[in-house]
N, C-alpha and C positions, 0 to 999 in steps of 0.2 A: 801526449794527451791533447784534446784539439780544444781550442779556446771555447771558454763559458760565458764571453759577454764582451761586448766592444764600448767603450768609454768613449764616451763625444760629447765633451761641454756640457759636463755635468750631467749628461743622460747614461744611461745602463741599458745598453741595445742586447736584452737577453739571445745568445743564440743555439738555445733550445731548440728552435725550429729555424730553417734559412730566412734571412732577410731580404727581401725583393727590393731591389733599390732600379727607380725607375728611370729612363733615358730621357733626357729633357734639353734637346738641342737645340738653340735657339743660336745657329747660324743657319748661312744660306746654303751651304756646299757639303754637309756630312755624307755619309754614302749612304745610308738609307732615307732618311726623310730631313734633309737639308731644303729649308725654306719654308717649313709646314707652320713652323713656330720663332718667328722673325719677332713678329707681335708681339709685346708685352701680354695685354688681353689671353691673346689664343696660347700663348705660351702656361699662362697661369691656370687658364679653363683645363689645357691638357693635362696640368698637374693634380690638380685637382680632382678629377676623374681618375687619374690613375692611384691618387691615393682609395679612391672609393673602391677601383676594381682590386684594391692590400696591394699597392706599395709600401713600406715600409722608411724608406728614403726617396727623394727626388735628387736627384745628380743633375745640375744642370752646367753646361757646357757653353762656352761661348768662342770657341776656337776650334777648327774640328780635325782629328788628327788623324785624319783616315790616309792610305798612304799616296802621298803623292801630294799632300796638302799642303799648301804656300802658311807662312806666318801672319798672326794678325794682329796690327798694331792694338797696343795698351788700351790707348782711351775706345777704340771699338771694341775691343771686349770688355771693357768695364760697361759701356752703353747698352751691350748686347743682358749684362748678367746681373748687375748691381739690382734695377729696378724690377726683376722676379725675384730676386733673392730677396728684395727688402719684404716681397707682399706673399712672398709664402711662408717667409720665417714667422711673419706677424699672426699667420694661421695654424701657428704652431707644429709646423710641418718640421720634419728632420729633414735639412736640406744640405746637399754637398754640391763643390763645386769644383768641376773639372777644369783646371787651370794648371799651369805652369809660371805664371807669372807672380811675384811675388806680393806685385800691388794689387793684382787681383784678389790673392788669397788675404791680404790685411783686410782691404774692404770687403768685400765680402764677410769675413768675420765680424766684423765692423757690423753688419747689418743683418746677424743673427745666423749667418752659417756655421752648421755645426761637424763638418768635412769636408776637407782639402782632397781631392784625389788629384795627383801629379801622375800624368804617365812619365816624366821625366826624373821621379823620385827627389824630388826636393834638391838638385843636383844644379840649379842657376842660382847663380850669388845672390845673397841674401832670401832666399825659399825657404831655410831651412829658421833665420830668425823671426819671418814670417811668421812660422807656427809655434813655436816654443814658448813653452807660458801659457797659450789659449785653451789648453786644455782638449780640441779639435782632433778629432779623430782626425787620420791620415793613412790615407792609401799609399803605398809604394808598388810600382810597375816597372818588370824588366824590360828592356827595349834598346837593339842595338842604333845608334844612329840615332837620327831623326823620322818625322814623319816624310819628310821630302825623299830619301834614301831608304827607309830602313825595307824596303821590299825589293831592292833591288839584285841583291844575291846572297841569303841569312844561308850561313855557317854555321854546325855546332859537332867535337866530335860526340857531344854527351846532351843534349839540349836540356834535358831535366836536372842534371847537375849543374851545369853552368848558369841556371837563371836560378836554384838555390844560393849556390856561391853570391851571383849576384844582390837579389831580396837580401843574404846574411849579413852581405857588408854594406848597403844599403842601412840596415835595421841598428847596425852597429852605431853607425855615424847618426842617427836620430837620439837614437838611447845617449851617446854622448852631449847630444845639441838638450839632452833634460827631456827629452818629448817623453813620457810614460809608457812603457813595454805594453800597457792595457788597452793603449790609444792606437795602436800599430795596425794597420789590414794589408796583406799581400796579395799581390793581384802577379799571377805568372805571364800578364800580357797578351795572350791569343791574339793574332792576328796582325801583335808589332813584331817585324822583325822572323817573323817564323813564316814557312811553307808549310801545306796542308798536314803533310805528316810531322814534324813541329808540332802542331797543335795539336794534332788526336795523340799524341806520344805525351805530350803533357795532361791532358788529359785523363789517357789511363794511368799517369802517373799522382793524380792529385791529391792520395790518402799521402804520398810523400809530403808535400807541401803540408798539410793539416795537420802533420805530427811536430812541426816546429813551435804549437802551441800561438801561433796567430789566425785571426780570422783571413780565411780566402777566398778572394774576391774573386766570380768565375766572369768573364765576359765574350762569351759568345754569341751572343743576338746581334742575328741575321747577318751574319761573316760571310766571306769568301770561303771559307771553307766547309761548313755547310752548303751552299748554291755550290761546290763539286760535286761534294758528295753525293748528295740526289739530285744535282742535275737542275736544280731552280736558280734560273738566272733573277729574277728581279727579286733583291733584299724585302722588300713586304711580303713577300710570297713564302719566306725561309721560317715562317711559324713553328710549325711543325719538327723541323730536324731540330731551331734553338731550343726548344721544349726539350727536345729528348734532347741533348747534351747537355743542360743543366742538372737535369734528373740525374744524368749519370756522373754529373761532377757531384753532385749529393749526397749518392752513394757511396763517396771514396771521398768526403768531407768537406765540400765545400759549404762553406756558412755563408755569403755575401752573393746575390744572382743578379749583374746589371744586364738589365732586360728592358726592350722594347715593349715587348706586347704582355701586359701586367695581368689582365685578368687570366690569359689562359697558362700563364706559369702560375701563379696561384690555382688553378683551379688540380694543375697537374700536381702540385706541392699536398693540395689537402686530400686526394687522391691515396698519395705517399702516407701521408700522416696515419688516413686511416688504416693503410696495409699494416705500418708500424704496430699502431694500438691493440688493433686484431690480435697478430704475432706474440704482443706481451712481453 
């Protein structure tokens, strides 16, 4: 049965309909729009705006794990993330914060964030006490390796089995850290660790993932794997295919859609809705 609501610090993120949670990178080097949003200012105006175009969540990122990506030290990402987080949370905005760092994620909470998304699953010492207790939604992502390696030659004989196995003992080890079953979102990682068919096999596999009864997190905007498929080399340009691969993780149960381009996935979601309502 696929989850009915995502718990984050005391909110009730009903997911009756998908949650559009919006791309908020404010490093220099992400692979689609690293550098755009360095600035506090323009970093917050972006957010802002994409809340107006129905994001639902802001994800904002100060490290960026695209593959091939060096690490970056603590206090630069706290420099990078703290001061958006303090002035959107103050806007009542639902904000999450992509990090793997554990002091990341206290401060940050510290200053009104209401989800952690770890693409490393809470998996560096002390992550996981980080979260426990806050009540904070938490993203969990399969990912073999690091960001520096994990593209360099992804194995699986089962890829859709193996990143369940993985998310279940992942999920296991939170449930024991006390973190709340209703706080959980799984994310099958697109893009970490997988080649093109990797991800469309996951993909057409996603009502699997939704039947474990957590929300899933789809993240395809503006991949490598789209720009194969049709053939669009520059990520701005991959609008269109990421649109259609969220729609179709939708169809087969994705609740959670982290997206670059906000107004025209909402515009394709209400689209959806109304086919729905029509149908009956």
């Amino acid at each position: 049965m696929p989850a009915r609501f995502w718990q984050v610090r005391g909110r009730r993120l009903s997911l009756a309909e998908p949650l559009v949670m919006g791309i908020l990178n404010v490093t220099p080097d992400s692979f689609s729009d690293g550098g755009r949003f360095v600035d506090a200012d323009k970093a917050v105006k972006h957010a802002i705006a994409m809340v107006k175009d129905g994001a639902d969540i802001i994800d904002v990122g100060g490290e960026s794990t695209r593959p091939g990506a060096a690490p970056v030290p603590e206090d630069v990402e706290l420099a990078r993330v703290i001061p958006v987080v303090k002035r959107l949370a103050r806007r009542g905005i639902v904000v999450s914060v992509d990090t793997s760092s554990p002091r990341v994620m206290r401060e940050a909470l510290d200053c009104g964030a209401a989800i952690i998304n770890d693409v490393r699953s809470f998996t560096r010492p002390g992550a996981l006490r980080a979260v426990a207790g806050t009540g904070a939604g938490v993203v969990i992502m399969h990912m073999q390796g690091d960001p520096r390696t994990m593209q360099n030659d992804p194995r699986y004989d089962d890829v859709t089995a193996e990143v369940l196995a993985f998310l279940a003992v992942q999920d296991a080890r939170l449930l024991s850290a006390g973190i709340p079953e209703e706080c959980i979102c799984w994310d099958p990682g697109f893009g970490f660790a997988k080649n093109v068919e990797h991800n469309f096999k996951l993909l057409a596999d996603t009502e699997k993932l939704a039947s474990y009864e957590r929300p899933v997190l789809v993240g395809l905007s503006r991949k490598s794997s789209i720009g194969i498929v049709t053939g669009i080399k520059k990520p701005e340009e991959r609008v269109h295919g990421s649109v259609a691969a969220h729609l179709l993780a939708v169809l087969k149960g994705a609740s959670v859609l982290r997206v670059h381009d906000v107004r025209a996935m909402r515009s394709a979601l209400d689209v959806l809705k109304a086919m729905r309502q029509a149908k009956g």
